[in-house]
C-alpha positions as CSV (number, residue, x, y, z in Angstrom):
1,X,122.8,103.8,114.2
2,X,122.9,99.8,114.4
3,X,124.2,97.5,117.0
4,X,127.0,96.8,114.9
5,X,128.1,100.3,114.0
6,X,128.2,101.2,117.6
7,X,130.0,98.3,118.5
8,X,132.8,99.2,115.8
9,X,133.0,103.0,117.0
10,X,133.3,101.6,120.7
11,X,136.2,98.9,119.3
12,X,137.5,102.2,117.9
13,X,137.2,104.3,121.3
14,X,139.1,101.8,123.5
15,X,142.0,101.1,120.5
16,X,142.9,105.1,120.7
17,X,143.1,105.1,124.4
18,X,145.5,102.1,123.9
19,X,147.6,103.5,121.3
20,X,147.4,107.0,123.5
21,X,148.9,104.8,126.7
22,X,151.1,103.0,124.1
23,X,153.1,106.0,123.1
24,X,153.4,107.6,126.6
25,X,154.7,103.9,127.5
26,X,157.1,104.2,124.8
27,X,158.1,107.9,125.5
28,X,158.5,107.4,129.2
29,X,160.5,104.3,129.2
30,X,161.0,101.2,131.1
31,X,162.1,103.0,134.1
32,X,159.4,105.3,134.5
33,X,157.5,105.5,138.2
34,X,154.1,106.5,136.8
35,X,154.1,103.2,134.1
36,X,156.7,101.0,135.6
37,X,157.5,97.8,133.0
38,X,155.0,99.6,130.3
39,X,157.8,100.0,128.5
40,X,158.6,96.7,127.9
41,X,155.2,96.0,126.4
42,X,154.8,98.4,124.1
43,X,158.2,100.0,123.2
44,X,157.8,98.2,119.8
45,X,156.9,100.5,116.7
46,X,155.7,97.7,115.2
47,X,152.8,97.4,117.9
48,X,151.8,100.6,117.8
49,X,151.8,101.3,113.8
50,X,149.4,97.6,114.7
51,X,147.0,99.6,116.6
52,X,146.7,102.7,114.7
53,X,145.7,100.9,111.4
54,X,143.1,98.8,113.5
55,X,142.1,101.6,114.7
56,X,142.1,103.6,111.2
57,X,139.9,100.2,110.5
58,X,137.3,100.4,112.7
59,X,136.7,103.4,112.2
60,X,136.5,103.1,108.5
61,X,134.3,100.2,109.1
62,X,131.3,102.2,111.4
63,X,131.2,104.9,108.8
64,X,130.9,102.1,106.4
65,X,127.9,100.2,107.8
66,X,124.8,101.6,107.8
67,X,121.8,101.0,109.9
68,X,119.1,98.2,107.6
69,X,115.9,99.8,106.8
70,X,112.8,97.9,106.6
71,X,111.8,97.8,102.8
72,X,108.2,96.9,101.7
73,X,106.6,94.6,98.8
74,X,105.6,96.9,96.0
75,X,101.8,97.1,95.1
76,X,100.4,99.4,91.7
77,X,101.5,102.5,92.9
78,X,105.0,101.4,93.4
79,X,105.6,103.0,96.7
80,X,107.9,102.3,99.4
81,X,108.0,103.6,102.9
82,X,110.1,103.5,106.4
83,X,108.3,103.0,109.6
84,X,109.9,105.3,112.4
85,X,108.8,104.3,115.9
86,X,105.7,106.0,116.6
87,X,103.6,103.0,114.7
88,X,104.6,101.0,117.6
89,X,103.2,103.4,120.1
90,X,99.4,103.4,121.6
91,X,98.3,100.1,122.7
92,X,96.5,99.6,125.7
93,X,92.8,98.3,126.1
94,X,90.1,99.4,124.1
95,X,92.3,98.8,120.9
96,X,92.3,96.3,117.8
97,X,96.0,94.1,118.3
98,X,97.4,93.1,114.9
99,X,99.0,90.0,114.2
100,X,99.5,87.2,111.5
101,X,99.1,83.9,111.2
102,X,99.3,80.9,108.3
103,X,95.6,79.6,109.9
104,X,93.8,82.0,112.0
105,X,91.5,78.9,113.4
106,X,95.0,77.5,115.4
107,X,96.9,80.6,115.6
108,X,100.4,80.0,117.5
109,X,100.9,76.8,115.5
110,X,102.8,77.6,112.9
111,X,106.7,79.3,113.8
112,X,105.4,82.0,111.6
113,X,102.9,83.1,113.5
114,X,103.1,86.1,116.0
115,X,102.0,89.4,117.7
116,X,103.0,92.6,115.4
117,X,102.9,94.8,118.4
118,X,101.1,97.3,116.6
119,X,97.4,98.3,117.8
120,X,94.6,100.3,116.1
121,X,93.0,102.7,117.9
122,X,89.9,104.5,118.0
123,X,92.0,107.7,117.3
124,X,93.2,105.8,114.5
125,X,89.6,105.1,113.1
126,X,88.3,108.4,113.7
127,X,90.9,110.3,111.9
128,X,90.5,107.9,108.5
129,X,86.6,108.8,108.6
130,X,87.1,112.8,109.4
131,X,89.6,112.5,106.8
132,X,88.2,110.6,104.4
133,X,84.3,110.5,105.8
134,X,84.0,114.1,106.5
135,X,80.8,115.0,107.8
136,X,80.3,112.4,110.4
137,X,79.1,113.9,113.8
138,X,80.8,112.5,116.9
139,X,78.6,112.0,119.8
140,X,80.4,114.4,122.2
141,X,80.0,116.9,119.4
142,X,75.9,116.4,119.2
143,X,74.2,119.8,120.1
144,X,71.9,120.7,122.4
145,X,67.7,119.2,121.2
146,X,69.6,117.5,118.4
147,X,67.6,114.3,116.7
148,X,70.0,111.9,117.6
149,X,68.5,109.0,114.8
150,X,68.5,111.8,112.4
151,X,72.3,111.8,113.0
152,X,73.0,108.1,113.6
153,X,71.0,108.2,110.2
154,X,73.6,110.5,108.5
155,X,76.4,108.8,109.8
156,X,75.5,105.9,108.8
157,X,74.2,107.1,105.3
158,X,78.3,108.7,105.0
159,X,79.9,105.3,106.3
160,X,78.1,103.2,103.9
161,X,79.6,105.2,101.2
162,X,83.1,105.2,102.3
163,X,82.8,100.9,102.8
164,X,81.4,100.9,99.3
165,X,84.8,102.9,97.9
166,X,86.9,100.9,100.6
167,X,85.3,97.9,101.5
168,X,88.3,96.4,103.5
169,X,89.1,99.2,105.1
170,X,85.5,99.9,105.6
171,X,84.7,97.0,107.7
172,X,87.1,98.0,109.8
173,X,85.0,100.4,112.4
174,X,84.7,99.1,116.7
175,X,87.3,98.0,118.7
176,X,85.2,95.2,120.5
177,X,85.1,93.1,117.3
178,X,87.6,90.8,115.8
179,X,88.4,90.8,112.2
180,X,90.5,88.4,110.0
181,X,92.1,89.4,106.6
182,X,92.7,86.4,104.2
183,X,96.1,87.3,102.1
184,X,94.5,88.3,99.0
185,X,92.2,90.8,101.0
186,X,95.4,92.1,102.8
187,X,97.1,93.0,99.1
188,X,93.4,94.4,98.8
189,X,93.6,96.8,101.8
190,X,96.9,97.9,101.0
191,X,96.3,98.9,98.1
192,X,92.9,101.2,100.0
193,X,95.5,102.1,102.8
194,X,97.8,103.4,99.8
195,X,95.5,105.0,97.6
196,X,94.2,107.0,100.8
197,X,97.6,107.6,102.0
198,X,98.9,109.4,98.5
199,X,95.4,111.4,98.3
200,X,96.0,113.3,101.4
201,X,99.5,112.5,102.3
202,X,100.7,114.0,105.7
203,X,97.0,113.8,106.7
204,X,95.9,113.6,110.3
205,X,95.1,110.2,109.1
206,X,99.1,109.2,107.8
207,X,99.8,107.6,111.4
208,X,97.1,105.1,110.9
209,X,97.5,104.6,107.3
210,X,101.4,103.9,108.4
211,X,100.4,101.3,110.9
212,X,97.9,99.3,108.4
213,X,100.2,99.9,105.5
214,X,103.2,98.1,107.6
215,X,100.6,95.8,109.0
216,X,100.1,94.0,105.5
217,X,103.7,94.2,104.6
218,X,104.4,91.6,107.1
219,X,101.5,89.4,106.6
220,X,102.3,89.8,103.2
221,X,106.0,88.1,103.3
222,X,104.7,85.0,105.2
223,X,101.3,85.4,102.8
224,X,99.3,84.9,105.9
225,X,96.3,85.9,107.3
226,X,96.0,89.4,108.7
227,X,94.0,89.3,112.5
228,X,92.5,92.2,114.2
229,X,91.8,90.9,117.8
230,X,89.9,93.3,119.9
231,X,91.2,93.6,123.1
């Protein structure tokens, strides 16, 4: 519910309790011990029939407004999304920080410019590539006498593939590294981000699809630079 809504329902709240004293006012009298002179105050119909229909009103009125939703641009797939909360979760060190800015060489310059507050995460990479990488071997999963270059070699073999179906998203991949989008590459990984995302949907991988996907909406109404700053 928005700030508005709530303020209406609260308008509402504290115009009932007035009409409630109003009419005991009125029923008691102006000689009553409990609400002495209330009666002089509110003893008019007219001022009560005033509050109920505010009241009536307001009430009306928070049913009526509706929290806004955050709508995105439309890419070839035609698909729109909402971004509940958990997109804003998981920052911390170690992480990429996304933000935007009209020219990444003097970022803070322009009004336009700012912090997303959105972060990408190692989790966030590694669930893309099991998802959409499968076969890669973690290093805490390595076995016992394993050839360790025979399985950086594999990786790597696995990853080149994926950046050659995904190149933006693909050169995406360590959180010590900075990375800058120019606008038509972020309508580019969008559209990677989307065509994962409708693959697999409700994949391990949808939380980080969700935060890209939302990332490049935003860069995408100021058509500015997308920044990955590793942090």
């Amino acid at each position: 519910m928005n700030t508005i809504a709530s303020f209406l329902i609260l308008i509402a709240i504290v115009l009932s309790l007035l009409t409630c004293i109003a009419l005991i006012g009125w029923w008691r009298g102006i000689d009553s011990v409990l609400f002495p002179g209330l009666g002089l105050i509110v003893a008019m119909p007219a001022l009560i029939v005033l509050l109920l229909v505010l009241n009536i009103g307001f009430v009306v009125g928070a049913a009526v407004v509706k929290p806004r939703t955050e709508s995105v641009s439309e890419t070839k797939l035609e698909q729109k999304f909402e971004y509940p909360n958990d997109i804003f979760y998981g920052c911390g060190n170690g992480v990429l920080d996304l933000s935007i800015a009209i020219d990444p060489k003097n970022w803070g310059q322009n009004p336009n410019d700012h912090h997303l507050k959105i972060c990408i995460t190692y989790d966030d990479l590694d669930s893309i590539h099991d998802v959409f990488a499968p076969g890669i071997i973690k290093s805490e999963n390595y076995e016992r006498g394993v050839n360790y270059e025979k399985v950086v070699e594999e990786n790597r073999n696995i990853l080149q593939k994926f950046v050659l179906k995904y190149p933006m998203l693909g050169r995406i991949e360590d959180m010590y590294e900075d990375y800058v989008f120019t606008p038509d590459e972020v309508g580019k990984l969008r559209e990677e981000c989307l065509q994962l995302k409708t693959a697999k949907p409700n994949s391990t991988a949808d939380l980080a699809l969700r935060k890209l996907i939302y990332a490049c909406d935003e860069a995408l109404k100021e058509n500015s630079y997308l920044m990955f700053s590793g942090d």
